[in-house]
MARDOFI-552335 format. One line per 4 residues: number of its first residue (from 1); their letters; for each residue x, y, z of N, C-alpha, C. Coordinates in Angstrom, 2 decimals, padded with zeros to 5 digits. Each point is the difference from the previous one (the first is absolute). Layout:
<rs>
NUM) A) X Y Z X Y Z X Y Z; ...
</rs>
This chain:
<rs>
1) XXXX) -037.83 -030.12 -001.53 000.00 001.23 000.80 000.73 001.08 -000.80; -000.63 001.24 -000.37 000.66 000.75 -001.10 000.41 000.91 001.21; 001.29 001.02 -000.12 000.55 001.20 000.62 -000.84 000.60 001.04; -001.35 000.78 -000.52 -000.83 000.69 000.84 -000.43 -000.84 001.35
5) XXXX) -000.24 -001.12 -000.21 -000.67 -001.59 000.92 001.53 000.02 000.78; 000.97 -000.64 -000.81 001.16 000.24 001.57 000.05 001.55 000.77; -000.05 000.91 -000.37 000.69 001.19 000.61 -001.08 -000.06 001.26; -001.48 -000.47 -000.37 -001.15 000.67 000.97 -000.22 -001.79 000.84
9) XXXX) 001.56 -001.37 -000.23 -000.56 -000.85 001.03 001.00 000.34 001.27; 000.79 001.09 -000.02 000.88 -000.42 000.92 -000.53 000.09 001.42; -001.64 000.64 000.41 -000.37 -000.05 001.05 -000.38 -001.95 000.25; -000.55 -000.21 -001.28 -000.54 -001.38 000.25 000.95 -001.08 000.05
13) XXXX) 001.37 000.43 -000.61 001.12 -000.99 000.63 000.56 -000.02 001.20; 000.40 001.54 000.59 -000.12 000.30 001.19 -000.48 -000.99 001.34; -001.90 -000.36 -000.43 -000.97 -000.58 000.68 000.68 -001.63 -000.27; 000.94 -000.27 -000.74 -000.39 -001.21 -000.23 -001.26 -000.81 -000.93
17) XXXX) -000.69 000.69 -000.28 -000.98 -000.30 -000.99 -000.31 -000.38 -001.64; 001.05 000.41 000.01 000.41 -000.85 -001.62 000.46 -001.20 -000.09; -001.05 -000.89 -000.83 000.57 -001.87 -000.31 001.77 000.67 -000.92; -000.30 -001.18 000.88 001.91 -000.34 -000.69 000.62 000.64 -001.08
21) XXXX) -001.11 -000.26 -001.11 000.60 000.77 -001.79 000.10 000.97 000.01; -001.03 000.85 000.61 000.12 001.41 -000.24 001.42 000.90 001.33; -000.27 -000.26 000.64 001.24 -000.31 000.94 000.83 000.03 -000.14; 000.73 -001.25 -000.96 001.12 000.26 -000.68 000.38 000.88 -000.88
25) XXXX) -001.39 000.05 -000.97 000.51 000.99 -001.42 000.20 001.48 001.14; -000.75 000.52 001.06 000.31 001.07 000.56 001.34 -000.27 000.57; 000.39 -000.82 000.40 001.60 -000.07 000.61 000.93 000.62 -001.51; -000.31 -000.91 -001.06 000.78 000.47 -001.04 -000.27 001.34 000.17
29) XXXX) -001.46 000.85 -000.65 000.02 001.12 -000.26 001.21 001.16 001.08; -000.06 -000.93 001.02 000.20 000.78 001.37 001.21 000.85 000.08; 000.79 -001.54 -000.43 001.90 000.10 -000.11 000.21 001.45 -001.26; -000.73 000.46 -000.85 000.27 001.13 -000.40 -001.41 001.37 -000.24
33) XXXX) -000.67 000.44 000.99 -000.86 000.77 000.32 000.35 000.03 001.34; 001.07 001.47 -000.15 000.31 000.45 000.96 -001.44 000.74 000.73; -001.16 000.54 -000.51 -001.28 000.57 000.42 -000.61 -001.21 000.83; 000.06 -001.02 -000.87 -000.49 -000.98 000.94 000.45 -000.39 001.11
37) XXXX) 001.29 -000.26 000.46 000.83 -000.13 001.34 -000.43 001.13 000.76; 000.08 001.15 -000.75 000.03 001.26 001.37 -002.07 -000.35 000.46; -000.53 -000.06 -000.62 -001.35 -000.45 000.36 000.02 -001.19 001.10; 001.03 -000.66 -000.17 -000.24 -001.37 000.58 000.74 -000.01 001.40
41) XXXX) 000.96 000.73 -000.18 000.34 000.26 001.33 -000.54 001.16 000.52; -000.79 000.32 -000.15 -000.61 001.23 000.66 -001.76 -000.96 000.25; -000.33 -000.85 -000.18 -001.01 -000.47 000.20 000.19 -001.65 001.10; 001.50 -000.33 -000.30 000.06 -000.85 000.84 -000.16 000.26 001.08
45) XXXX) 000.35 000.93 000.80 -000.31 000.30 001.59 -001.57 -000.17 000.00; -000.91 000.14 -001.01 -001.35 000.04 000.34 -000.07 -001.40 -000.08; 000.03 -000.54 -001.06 -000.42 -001.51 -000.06 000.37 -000.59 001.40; 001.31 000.17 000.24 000.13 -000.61 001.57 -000.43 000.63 001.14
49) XXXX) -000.45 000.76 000.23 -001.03 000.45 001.00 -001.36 -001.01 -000.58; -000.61 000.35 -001.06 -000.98 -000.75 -000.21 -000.04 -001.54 000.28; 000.94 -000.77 -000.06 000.73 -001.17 000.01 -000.15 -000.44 001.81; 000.42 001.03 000.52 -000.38 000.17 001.87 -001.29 000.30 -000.03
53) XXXX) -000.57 000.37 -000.33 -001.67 -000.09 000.15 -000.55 -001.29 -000.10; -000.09 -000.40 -001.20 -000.43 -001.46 -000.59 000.40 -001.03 001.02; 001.15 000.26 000.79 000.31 -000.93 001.17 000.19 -001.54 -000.17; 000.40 -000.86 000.69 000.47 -001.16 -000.29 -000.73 -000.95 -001.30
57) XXXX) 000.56 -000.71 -000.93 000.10 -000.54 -001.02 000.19 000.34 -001.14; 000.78 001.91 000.21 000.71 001.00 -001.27 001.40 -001.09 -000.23; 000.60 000.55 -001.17 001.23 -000.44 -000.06 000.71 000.58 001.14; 001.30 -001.11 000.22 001.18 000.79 000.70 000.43 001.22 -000.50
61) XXXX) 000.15 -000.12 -001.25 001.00 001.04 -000.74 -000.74 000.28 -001.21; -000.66 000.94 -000.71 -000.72 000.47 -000.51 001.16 -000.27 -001.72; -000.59 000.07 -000.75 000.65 000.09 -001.51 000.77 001.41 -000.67; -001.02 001.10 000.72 000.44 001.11 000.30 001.41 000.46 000.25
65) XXXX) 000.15 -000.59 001.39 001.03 -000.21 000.61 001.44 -000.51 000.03; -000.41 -001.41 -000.34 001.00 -000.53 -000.83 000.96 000.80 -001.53; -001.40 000.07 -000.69 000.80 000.63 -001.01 000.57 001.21 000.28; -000.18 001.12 000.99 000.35 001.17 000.18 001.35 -000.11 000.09
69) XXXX) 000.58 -000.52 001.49 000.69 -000.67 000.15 001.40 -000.53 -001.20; -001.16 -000.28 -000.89 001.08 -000.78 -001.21 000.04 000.59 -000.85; -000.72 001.08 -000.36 000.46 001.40 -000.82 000.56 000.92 000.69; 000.45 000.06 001.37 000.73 000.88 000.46 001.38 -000.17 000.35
73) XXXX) 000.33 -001.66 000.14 000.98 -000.40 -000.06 000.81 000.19 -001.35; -001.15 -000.05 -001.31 000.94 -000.24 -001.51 000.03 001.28 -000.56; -000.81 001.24 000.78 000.37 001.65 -000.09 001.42 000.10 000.67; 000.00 -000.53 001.01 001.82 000.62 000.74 000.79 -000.77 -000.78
77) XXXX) -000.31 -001.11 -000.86 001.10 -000.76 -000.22 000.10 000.82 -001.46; -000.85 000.58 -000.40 000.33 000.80 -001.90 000.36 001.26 000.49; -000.26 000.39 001.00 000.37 001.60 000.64 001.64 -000.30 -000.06; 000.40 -001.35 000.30 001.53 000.13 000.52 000.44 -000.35 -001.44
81) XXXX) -000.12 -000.65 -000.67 -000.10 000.11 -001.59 000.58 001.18 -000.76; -001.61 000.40 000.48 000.25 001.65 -000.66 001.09 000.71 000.32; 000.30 000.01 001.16 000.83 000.90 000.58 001.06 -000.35 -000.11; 000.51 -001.67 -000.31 001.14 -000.37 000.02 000.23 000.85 -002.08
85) XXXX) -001.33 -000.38 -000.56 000.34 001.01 -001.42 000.40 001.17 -000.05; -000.90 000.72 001.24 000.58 001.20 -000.35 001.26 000.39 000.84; 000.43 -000.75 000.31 001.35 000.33 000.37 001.29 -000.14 -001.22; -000.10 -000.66 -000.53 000.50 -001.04 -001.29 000.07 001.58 -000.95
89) XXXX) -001.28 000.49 -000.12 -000.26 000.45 -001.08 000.53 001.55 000.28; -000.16 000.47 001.79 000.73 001.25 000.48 001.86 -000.41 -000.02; 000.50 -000.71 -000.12 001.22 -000.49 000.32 000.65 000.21 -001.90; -000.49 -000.49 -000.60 -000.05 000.26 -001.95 -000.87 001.52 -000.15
93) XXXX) -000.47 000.81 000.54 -000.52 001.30 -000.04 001.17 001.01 000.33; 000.91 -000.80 001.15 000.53 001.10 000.92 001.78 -000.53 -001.27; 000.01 -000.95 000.13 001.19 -000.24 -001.09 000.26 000.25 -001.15; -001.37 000.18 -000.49 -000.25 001.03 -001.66 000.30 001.38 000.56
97) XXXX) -000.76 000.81 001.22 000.41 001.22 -000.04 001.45 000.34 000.14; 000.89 -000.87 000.73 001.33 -000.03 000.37 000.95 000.23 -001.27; -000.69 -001.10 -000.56 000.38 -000.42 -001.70 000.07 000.94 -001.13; -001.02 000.83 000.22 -000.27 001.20 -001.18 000.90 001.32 000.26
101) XXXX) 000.04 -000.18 001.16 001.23 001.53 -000.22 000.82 -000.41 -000.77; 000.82 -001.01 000.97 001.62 -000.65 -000.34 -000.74 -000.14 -001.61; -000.55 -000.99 -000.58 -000.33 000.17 -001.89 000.09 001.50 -000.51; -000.93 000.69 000.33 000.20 001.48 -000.36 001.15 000.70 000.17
105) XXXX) 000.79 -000.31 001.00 001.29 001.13 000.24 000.74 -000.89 -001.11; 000.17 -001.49 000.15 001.28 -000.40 -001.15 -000.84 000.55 -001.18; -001.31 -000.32 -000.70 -000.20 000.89 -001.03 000.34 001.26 -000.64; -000.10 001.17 001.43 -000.01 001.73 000.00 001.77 000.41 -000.28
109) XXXX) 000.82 -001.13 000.81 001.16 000.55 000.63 001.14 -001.11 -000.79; 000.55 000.80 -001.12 001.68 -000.34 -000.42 000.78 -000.67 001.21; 001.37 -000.47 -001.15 001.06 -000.12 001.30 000.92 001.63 000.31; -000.56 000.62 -001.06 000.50 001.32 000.75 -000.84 001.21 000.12
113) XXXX) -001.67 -000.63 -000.46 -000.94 001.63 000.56 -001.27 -000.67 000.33; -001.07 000.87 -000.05 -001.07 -000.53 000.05 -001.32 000.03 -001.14; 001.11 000.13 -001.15 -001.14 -000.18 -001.30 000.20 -001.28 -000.48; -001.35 -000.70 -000.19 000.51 -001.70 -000.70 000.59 000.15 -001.35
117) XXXX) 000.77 -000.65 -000.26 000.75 -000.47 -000.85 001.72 000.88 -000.32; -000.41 000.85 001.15 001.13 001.49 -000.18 -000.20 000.79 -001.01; -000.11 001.65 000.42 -000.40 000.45 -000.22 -000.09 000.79 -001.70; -000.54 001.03 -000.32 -000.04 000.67 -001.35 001.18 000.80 000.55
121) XXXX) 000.41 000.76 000.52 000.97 001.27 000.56 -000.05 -000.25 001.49; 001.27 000.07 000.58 000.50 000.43 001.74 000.62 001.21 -000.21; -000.11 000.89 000.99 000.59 001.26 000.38 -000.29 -000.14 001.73; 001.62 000.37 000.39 000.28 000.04 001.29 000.84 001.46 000.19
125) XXXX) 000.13 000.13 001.47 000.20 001.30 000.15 000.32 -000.03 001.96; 001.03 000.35 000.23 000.24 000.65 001.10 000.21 001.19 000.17; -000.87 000.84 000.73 000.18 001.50 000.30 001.22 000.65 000.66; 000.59 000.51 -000.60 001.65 000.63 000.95 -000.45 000.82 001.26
129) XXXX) -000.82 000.66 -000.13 -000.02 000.83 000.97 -001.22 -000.31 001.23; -001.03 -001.26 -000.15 -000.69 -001.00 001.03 000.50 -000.85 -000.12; 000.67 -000.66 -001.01 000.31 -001.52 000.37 -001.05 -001.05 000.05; -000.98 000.72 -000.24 -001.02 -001.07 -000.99 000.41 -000.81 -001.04
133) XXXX) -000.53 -001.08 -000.08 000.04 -000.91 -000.99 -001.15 -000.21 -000.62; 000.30 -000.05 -001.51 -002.05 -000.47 -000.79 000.73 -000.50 -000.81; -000.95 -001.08 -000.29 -000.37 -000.70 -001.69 -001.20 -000.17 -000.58; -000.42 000.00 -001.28 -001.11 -000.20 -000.58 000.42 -001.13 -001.15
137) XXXX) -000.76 -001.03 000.28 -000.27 -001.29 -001.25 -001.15 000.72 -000.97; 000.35 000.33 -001.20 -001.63 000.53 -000.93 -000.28 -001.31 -001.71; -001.01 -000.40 000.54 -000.41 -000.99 -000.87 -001.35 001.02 -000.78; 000.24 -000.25 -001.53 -000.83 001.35 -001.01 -001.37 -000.73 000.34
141) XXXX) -001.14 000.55 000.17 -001.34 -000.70 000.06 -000.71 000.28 -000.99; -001.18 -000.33 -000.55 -001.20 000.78 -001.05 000.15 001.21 000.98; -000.83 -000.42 000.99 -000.24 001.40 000.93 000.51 001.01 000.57; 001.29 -000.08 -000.31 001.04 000.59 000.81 001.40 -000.91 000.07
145) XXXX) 000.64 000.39 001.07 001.35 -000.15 000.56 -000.24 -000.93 001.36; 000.32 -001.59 000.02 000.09 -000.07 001.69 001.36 -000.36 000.67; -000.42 001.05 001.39 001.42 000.43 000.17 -000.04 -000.79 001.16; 001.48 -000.82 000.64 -000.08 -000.54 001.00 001.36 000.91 000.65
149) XXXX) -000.01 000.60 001.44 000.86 000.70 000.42 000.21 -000.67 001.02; 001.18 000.21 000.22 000.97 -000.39 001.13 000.66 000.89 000.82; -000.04 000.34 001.49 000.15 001.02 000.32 001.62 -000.10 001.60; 000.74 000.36 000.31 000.91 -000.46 000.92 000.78 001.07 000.51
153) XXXX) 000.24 000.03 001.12 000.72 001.03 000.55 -000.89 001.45 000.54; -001.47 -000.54 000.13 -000.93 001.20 -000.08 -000.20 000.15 001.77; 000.43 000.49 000.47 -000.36 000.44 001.69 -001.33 000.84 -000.04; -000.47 -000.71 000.96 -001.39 000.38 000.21 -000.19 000.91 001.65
157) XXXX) -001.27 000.36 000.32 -001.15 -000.19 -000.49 -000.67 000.95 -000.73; -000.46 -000.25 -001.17 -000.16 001.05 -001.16 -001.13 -000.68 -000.62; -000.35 000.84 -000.95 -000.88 -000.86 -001.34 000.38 000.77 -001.12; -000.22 -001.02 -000.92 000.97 000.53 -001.56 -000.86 -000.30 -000.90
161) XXXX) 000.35 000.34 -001.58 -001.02 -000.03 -001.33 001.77 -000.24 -000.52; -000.68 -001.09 -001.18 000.72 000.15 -001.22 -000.54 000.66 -001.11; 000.31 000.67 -000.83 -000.35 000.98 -000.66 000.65 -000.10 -001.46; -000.87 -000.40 -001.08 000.73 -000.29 -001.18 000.51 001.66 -000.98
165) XXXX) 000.45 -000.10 -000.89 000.18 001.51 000.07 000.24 -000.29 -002.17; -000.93 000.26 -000.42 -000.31 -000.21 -001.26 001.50 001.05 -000.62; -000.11 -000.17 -001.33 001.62 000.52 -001.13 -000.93 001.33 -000.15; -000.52 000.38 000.17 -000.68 001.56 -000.26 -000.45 000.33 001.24
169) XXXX) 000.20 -000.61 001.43 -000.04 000.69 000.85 -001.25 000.05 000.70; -000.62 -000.54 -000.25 -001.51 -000.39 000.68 000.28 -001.32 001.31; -000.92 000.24 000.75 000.36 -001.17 001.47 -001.16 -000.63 000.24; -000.05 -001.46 000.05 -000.52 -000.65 000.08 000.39 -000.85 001.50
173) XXXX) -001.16 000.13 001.02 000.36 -000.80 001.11 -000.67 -001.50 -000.24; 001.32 -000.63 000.82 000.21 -001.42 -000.76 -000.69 -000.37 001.94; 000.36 000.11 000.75 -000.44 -001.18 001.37 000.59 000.76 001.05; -000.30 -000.39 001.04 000.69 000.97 001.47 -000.03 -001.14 001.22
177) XXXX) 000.78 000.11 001.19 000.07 -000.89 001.09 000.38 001.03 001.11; -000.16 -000.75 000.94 000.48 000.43 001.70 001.22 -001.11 000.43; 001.23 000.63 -000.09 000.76 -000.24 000.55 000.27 -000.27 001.64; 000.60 -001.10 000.24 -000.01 -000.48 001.56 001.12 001.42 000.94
181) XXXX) -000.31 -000.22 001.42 001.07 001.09 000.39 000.94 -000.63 000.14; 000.70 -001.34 -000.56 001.37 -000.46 -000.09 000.46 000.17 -001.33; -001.15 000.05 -001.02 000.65 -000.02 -001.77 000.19 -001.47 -000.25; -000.26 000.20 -001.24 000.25 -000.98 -000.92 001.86 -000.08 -000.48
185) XXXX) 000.78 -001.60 000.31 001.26 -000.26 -000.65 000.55 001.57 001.07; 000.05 000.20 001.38 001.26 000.67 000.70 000.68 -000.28 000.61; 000.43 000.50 001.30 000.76 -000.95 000.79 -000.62 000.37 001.45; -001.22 000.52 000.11 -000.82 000.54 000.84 -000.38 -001.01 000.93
189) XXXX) 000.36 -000.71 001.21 -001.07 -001.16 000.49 -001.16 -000.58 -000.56; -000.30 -000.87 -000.34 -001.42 -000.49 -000.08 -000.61 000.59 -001.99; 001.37 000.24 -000.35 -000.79 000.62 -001.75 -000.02 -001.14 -000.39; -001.07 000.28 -001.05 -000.30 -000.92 -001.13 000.81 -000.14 -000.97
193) XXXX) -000.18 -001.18 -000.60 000.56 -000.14 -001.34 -000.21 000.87 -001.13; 000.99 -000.32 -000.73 -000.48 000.95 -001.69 -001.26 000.36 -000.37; -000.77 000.34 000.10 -001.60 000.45 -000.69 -000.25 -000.27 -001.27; -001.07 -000.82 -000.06 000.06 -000.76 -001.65 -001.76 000.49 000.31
197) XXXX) -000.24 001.11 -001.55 -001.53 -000.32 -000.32 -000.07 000.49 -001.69; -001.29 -000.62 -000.11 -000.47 000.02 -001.25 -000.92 001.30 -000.33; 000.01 000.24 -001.40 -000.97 001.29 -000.06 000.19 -000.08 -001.36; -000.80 001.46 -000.85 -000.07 000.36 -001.39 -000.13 001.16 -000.08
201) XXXX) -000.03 000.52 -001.47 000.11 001.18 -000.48 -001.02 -000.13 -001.32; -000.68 001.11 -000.13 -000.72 000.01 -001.10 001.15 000.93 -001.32; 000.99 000.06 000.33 001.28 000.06 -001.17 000.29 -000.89 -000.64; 000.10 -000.14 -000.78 000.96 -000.99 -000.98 001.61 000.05 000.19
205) XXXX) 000.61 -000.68 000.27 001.62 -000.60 000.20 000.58 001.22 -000.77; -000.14 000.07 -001.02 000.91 001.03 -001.00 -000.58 001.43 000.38; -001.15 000.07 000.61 -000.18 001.59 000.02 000.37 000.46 001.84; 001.10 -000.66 000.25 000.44 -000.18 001.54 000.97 000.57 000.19
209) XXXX) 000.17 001.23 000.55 001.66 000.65 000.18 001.01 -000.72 001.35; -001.32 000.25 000.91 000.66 -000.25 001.62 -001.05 -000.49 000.86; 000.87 -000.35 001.38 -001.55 -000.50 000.56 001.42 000.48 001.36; -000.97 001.18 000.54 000.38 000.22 001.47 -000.94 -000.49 001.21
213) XXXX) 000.98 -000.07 001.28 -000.84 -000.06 001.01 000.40 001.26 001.28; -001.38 000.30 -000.15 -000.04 001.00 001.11 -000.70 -000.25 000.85; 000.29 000.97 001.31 -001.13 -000.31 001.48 -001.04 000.63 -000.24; -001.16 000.07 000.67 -001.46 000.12 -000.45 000.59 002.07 000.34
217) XXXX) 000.88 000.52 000.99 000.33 001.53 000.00 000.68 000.57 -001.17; 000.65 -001.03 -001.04 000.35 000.97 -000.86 001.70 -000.66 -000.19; 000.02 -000.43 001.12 001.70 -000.55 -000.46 000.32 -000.59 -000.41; 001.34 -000.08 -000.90 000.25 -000.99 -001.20 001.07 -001.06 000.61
221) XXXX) -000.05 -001.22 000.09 000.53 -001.17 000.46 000.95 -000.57 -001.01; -000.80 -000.29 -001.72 000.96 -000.74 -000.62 -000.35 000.52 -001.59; 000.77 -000.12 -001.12 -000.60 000.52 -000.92 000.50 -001.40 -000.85; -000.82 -000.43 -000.78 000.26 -001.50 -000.89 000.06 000.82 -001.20
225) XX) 000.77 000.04 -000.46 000.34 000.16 -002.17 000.22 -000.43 -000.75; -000.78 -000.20 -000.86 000.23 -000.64 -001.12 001.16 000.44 -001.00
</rs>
């Protein structure tokens, strides 16, 4: 019985009408032709109506039947399988994602900044007259400068730019945020911690005078110098 011959007996197994051999090899084919099951249970309700026609000396229980039965029992039992896999496999999905920050932050973040390995240059800076606090970690890139800033003592609610400020006086905006209305590192109810983010500069380290931060109106918060 080649492929095409099983797919087109499942009406005639259905009937019961297949000697024994072929019968079986369709049971084999059966257990993996999912096309064939959905055929077969969609035709068993006919065979057994037909089966009530033919009237006494049909089988009790049709072959049909039986097997339906016994491929539907060993579908729930690989369904729970499956599902017991993909639980396994969401449980190691959800523990890698957990996993990759915590790897990345010990990668990104010193024991005293957040450039790996600590940095090329730190410059810190508290403002006398806001009382802002900044730092910048600057590691030299091909591409530039990447700058990791640290920001504390910033009362919000505002939004700010850091602003690199080249040795000849040209400005280069480096990144900007929205500050919470408690601030970042105050003593405001409900503030956040220190503000740690990452960013760059298409400057080079040495052609870097300062890196201020101002509010998106114009006001100056902190001035970092080199």
């Amino acid at each position: 019985m080649n492929l095409r011959e099983q797919h087109r007996d499942v009406a005639a197994y259905a009937l019961g009408v297949l000697d024994p051999a072929d019968a079986f090899r369709f049971e084999e084919h059966l257990a993996d032709c999912g096309l064939c099951a959905l055929w077969l249970s969609d035709f068993a309700p006919v065979a057994s109506a037909l089966g009530d026609l033919a009237g006494p000396g049909r089988a009790d229980e049709p072959p049909a039947q039986r097997l339906l039965e016994r491929l539907l029992h060993e579908v729930a039992v690989r369904r729970r399988r499956a599902s017991r896999r993909r639980l396994r496999l969401v449980a190691a999905a959800a523990a890698l994602v957990v996993a990759l920050p915590a790897a990345a932050v010990s990668l990104s973040r010193g024991p005293d900044g957040p450039v790996t390995g600590g940095p090329d240059e730190r410059i810190t800076a508290t403002d006398g007259a806001t009382g802002v606090y900044g730092a910048v970690d600057l590691r030299s890139k091909g591409w530039g400068t990447a700058v990791a800033l640290r920001m504390a003592k910033l009362p919000g609610p505002r939004t700010c730019r850091l602003v690199a400020v080249a040795k000849d006086g040209r400005e280069y905006a480096v990144t900007s945020w929205s500050v919470p209305p408690a601030g970042y590192g105050t003593d405001a109810p409900g503030a956040e911690e220190e503000m740690d983010m990452e960013a760059g500069t298409a400057l080079q380290r040495e052609e870097i005078g300062r890196f201020e931060v101002r509010t998106d109106s114009g006001e100056h918060l902190v001035s970092l110098d080199r």
